[in-house]
matplotlib code that plots the C-alpha trace (Angstrom):
import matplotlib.pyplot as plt

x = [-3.6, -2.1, 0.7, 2.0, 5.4, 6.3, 9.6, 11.2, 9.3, 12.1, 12.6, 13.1, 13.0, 10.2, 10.7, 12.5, 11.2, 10.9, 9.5, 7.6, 7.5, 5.3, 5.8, 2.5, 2.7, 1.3, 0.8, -0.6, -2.4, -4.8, -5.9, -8.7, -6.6, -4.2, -3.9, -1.6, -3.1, -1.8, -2.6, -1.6, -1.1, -4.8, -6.0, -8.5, -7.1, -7.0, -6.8, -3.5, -3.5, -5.1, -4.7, -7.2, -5.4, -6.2, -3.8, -6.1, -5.3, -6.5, -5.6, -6.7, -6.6, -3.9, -0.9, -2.3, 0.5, 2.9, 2.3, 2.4, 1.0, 2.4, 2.6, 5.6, 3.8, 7.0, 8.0, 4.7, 5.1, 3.3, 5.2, 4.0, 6.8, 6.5, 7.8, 7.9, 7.3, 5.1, 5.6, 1.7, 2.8, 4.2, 1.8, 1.9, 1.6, 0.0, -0.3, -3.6, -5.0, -8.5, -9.4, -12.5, -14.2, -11.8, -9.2, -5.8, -3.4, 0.3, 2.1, 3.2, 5.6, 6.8, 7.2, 8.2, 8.5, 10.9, 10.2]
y = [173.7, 170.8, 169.0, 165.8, 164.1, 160.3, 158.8, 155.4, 152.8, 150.4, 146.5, 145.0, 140.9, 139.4, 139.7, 142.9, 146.3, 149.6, 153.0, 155.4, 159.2, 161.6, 164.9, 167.7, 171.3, 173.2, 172.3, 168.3, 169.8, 171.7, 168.0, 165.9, 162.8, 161.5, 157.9, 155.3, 153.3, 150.9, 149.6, 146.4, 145.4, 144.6, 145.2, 148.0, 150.6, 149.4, 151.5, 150.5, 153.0, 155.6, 158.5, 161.3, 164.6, 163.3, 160.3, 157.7, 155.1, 152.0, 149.5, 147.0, 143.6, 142.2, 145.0, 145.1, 144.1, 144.7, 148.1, 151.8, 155.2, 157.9, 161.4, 164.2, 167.5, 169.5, 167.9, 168.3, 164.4, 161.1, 157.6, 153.8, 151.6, 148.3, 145.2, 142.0, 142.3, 140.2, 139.4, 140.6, 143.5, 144.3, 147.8, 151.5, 153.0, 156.4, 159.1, 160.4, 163.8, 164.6, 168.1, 170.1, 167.3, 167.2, 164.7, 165.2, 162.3, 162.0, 160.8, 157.2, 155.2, 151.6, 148.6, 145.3, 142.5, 139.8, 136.1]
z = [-14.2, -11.9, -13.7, -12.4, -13.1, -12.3, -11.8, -10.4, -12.8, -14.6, -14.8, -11.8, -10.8, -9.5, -5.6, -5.9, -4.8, -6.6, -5.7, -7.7, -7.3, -8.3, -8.3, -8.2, -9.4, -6.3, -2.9, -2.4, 0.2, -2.3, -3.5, -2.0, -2.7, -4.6, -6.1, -8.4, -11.0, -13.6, -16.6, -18.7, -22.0, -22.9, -19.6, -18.3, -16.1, -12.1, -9.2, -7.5, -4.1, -2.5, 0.1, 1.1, 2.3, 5.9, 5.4, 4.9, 2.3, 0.6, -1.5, -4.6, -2.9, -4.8, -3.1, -0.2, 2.4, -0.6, -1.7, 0.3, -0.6, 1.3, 0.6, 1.4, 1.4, 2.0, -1.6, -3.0, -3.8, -3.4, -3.3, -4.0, -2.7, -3.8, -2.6, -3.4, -6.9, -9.3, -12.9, -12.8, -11.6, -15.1, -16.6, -16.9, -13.6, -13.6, -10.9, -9.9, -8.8, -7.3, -6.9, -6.8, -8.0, -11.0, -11.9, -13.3, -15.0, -15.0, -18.2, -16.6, -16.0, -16.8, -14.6, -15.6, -13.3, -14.8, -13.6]

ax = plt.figure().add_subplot(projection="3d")
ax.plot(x, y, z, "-o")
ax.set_aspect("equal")
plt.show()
């Protein structure tokens, strides 16, 4: 059973940075790809960032240039730094797992961006 823990969310200025963590029971390695997504009050659930096991990442078109996905596999943990922080940044952010063609959830973590 993969089990993934977040960390770093919090309330933060708009313009400010934070950094999420995310922290994977078992090797990352073992995973297809890993991902953030976020979710807003009222709001369907948005892929935020992606990264396959061979590095390659992507991103919603509103982070991109803002946001980075990046993986430490020696920690068994993916990142999303984000800069430059948005009041509609403000959601639930929620770690992502793909494996075998099966997706696990973390429990998620709050941002709020103040104006």
């Amino acid at each position: 059973q993969v089990q993934l823990m977040e960390s770093g969310g919090g309330l933060v200025q708009a313009g400010g940075s934070l950094r999420l963590s995310c922290a994977a029971s078992g090797s990352i390695f073992s995973f297809n790809a890993m991902a953030w997504y976020r979710q807003a009050p009222g709001k369907q659930r948005e892929r935020v960032a992606r990264i396959t096991s061979s590095g390659s990442a992507d991103y919603t078109d509103s982070v991109k240039g803002r946001f980075t996905i990046s993986t430490d596999n020696a920690k068994n943990t993916v990142y999303l730094q984000m800069n430059t922080l948005k009041p509609e940044d403000t959601a639930v952010y929620y770690c992502y797992a793909e494996k075998n063609w099966l997706g696990y959830w973390g429990q998620g973590t709050q941002v709020t961006v103040s104006s």
